[in-house]
N, C-alpha and C positions, 0 to 999 in steps of 0.2 A: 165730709162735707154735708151741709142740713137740705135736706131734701127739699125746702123751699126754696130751693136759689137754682132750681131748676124751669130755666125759660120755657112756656107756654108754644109762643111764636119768638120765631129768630127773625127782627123786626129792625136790625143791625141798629137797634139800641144798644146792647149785651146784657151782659145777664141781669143786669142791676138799674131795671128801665129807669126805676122812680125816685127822684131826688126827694128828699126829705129835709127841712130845716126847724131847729128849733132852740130857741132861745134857753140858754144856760145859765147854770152858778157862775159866776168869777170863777176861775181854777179848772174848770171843769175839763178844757181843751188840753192841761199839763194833766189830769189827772186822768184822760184817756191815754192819754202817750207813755205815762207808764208804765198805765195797767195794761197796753197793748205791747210796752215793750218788755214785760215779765212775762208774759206768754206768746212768744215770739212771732209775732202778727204785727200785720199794719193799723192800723189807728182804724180805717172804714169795716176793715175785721171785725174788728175788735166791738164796734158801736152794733156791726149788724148781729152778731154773737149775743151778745149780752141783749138786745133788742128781742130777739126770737126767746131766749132764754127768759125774759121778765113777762114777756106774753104769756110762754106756756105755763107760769106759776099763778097766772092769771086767769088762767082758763080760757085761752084764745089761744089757737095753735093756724097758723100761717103753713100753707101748703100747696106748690105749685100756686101761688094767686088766689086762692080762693083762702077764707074765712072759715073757719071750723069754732064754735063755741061748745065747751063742755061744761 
């Protein structure tokens, strides 16, 4: 498990306070499902996986809530 998905406060949000939306390709919704279901995860898995993973190639590393840039 990624060390950012460790809650700060238990705020009986859970662990996943912040909802996020964002506008997609066409396809995009089947092509999460399954690349989520080749790697035997759920779909919100899958998005927040690949989310922390595109940061950190990015040089943003997401940890406990807070913001790290390298």
């Amino acid at each position: 498990m990624h060390e950012a998905y460790q809650p700060i406060i238990d705020d009986g949000r859970g662990r996943f306070p912040e909802d996020l939306r964002v506008k997609a390709p066409r396809g995009a919704r089947a092509a999460i499902a399954a690349a989520a279901q080749l790697k035997h995860t759920t779909h919100s898995e899958y998005v927040r996986q690949a989310l922390l993973r595109c940061l950190e190639a990015d040089g943003v590393k997401l940890r406990r809530g807070t913001v790290e840039v390298t």
